[in-house]
C-alpha positions in Angstrom: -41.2 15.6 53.7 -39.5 13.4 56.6 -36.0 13.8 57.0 -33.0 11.0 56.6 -35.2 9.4 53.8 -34.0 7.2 50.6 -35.4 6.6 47.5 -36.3 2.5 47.8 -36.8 2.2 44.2 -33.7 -0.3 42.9 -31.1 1.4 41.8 -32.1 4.7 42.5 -29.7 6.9 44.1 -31.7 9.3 45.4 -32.0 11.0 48.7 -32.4 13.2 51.1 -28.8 14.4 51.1 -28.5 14.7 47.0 -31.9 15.6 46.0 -33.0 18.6 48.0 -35.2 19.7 45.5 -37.2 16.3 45.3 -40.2 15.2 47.4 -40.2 11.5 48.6 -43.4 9.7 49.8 -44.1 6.4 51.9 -45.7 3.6 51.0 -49.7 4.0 51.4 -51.2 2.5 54.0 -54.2 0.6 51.9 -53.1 -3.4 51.7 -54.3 -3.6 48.0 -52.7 -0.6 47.0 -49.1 -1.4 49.1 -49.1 -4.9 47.0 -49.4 -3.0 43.9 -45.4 -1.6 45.2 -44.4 -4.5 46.1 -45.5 -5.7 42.7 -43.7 -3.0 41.0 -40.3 -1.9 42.9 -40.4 -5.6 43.6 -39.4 -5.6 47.3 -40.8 -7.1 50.7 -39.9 -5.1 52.9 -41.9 -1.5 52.3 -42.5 1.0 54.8 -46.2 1.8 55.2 -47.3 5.1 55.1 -49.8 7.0 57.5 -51.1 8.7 54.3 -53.4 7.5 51.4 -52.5 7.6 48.5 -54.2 5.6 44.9 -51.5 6.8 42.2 -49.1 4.2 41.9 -44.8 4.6 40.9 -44.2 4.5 37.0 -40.1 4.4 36.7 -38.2 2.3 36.8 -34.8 0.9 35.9 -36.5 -1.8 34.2 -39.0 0.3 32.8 -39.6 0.4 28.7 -39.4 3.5 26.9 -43.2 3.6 25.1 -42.8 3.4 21.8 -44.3 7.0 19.6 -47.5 6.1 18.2 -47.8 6.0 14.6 -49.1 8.2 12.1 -52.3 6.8 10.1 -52.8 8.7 7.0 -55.2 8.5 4.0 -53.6 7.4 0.7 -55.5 9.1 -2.0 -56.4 7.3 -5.6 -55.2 9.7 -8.9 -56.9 9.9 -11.7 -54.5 7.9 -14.1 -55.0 4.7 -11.8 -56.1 2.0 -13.7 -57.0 -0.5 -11.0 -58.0 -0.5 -7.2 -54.4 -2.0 -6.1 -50.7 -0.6 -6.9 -47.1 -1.8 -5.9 -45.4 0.2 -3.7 -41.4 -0.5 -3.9 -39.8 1.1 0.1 -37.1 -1.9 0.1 -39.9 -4.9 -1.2 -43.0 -4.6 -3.6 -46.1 -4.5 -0.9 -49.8 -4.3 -2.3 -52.2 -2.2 -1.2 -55.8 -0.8 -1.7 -56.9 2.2 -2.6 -58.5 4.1 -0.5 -57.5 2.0 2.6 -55.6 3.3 6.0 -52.0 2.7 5.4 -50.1 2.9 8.7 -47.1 5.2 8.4 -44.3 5.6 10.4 -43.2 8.9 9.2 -40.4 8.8 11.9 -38.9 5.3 10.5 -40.4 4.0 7.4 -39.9 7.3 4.8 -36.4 8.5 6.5 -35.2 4.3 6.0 -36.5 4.4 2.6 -34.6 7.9 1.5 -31.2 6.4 3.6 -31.4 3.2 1.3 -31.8 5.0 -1.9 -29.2 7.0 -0.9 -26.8 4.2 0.2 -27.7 2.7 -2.7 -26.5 5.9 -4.9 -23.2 6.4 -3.0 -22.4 2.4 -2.9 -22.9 2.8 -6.9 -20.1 6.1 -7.2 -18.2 4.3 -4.6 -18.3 0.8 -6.7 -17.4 3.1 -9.9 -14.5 4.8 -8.1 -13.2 1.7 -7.1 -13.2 0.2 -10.3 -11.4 3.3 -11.8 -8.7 3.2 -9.2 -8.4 -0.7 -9.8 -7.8 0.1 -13.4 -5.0 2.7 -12.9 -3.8 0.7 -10.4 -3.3 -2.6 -13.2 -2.4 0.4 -15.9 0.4 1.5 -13.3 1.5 -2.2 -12.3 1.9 -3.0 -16.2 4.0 0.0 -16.4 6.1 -0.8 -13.5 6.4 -4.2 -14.9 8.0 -2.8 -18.2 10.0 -0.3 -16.2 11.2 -3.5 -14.6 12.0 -5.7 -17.4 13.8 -2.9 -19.0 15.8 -2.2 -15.8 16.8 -6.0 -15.8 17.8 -6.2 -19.3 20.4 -3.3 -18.7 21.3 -4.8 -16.0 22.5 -7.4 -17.6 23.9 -5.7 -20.1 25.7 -3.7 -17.9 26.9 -6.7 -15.9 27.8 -8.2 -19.4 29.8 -5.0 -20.1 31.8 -4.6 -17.2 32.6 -8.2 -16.8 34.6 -8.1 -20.3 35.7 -4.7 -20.3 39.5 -4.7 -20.7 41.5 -2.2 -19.5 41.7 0.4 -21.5 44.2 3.4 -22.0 42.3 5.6 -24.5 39.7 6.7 -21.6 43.1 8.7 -19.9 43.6 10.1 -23.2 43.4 13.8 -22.0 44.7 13.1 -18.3 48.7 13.7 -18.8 48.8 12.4 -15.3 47.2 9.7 -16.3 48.9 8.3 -18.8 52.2 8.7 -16.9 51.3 7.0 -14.1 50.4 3.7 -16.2 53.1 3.8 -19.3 56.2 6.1 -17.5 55.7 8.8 -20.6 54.7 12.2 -20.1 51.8 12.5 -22.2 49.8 10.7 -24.6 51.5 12.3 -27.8 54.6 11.0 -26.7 53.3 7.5 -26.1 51.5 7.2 -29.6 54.9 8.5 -31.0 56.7 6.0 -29.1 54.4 3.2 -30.8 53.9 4.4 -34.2 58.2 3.5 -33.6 57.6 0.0 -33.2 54.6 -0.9 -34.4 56.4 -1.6 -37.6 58.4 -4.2 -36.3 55.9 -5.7 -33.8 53.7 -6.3 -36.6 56.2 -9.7 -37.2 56.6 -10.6 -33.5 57.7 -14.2 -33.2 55.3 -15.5 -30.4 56.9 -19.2 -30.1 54.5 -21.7 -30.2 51.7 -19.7 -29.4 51.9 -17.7 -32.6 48.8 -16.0 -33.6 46.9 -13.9 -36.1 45.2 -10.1 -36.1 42.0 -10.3 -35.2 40.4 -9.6 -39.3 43.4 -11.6 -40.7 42.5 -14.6 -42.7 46.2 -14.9 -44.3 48.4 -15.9 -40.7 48.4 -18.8 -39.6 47.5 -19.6 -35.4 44.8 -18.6 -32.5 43.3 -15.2 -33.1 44.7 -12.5 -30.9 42.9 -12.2 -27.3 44.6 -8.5 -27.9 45.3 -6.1 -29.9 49.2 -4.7 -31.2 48.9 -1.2 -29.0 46.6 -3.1 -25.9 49.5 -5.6 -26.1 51.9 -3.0 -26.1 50.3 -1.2 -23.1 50.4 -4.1 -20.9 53.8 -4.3 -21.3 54.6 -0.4 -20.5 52.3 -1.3 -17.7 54.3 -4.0 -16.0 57.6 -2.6 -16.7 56.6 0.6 -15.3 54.0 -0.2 -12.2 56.0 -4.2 -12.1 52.4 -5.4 -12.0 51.9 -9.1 -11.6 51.0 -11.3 -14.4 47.5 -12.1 -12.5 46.7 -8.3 -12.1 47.4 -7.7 -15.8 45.3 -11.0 -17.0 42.7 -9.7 -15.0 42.7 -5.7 -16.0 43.4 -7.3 -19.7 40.9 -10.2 -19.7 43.3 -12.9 -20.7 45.0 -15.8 -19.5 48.4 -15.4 -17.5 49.7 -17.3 -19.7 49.0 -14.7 -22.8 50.6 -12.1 -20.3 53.6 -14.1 -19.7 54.0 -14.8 -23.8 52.8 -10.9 -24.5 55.8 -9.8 -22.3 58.5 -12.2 -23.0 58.1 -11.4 -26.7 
């Protein structure tokens, strides 16, 4: 092999220095065969060789890969055939003879034919899962929508509640602390025995002119009360002991200011 030699096959990287174990070869010296390389490698400019050579260069970048030949096999007629020709169904209905050479390509044709029928099986489970999940998925969004409407409607509810909940002493009932801190009195015993004192005589409170009636009473004359004898008689334990303003107490009491100014003059 001559020394400081290249491959001149395009794009071949060969040579002398990488490829020890390789052997390279000039270019033939025979005019008919050297156009043949040119033809092939598809240069010009080719060395001629002192040797003679006949076989020609085969690879190439641009080279194909030969495709593997096909199988022919024999199809073979059963005995429950009723005609000569059948339908056979590998993605679209083909006819074919009995008898004849089919042409096979055992390496395509059979392993395409099992990979659709499979596809086809796992698309149908995966089209059937799918639709399951879709269902819980509309069973779960009509539950969540309940959940919702529910959620909003005590919402409101709620909102309703707390927007006209008066102020209320009852809840500090068992709080001693409590009920001292809002009415002066040490406990609530001693405040339901201070009203049970003069609840009598509240019960025919002269209001002015903004006299009104219990709330249930048909007989008295005037607006219904906004409050109650003992929540009217909290307030006012309320502002004498804490000297809350009329505002606070219409808006712990849910009244006007007016009706706190009235309550507590009386």
């Amino acid at each position: 092999m001559p020394k400081h030699v290249s491959c001149c096959v395009p794009l071949c990287t060969n040579n002398f220095r990488n490829s020890f174990g390789l052997t390279f070869y000039r270019i033939p010296k025979d005019e008919s065969i050297r156009r043949e390389y040119v033809r092939l490698l598809r240069k010009d400019n080719l060395k001629i060789d002192k040797l003679s050579r006949t076989h020609l260069p085969s690879i190439f970048p641009w080279s194909k890969k030969e495709k593997e030949r096909r199988i022919l096999s024999r199809t073979e007629a059963t005995a429950n055939t009723a005609s000569k020709k059948r339908k056979v169904d590998v993605g679209s209905s083909t006819e074919i003879d009995e008898g004849t050479l089919i042409e096979i390509d055992h390496e395509e044709s059979i392993p395409a034919f099992c990979d659709a029928a499979t596809q086809t099986e796992m698309t149908v489970e995966m089209l059937d899962r799918m639709e399951a999940e879709l269902k819980e998925m509309r069973e779960e969004k009509e539950r969540l929508a309940r959940e919702r409407d529910e959620l909003s409607r005590e919402l409101k509810r709620l909102q309703h509640v707390t927007k006209n909940q008066k102020f209320d002493i009852v809840k500090f009932k068992d709080s001693p602390e409590d009920v001292e801190f809002y009415t002066g009195l040490p406990h609530w015993d001693a405040l339901m025995l201070l009203y049970d004192l003069v609840s009598q005589k509240a019960q025919n409170l002269n209001y002015g002119s903004y006299e009104k009636k219990d709330s249930g009473s048909e007989q008295k004359l005037g607006r219904p009360r906004a409050l109650t004898l003992f929540e009217e008689f909290v307030m006012t334990l309320m502002r004498l002991r804490l000297g809350l303003f009329q505002k606070d107490l219409a808006h712990r009491f849910k009244v006007s200011e007016t009706t706190v100014s009235v309550v507590f003059n009386t």
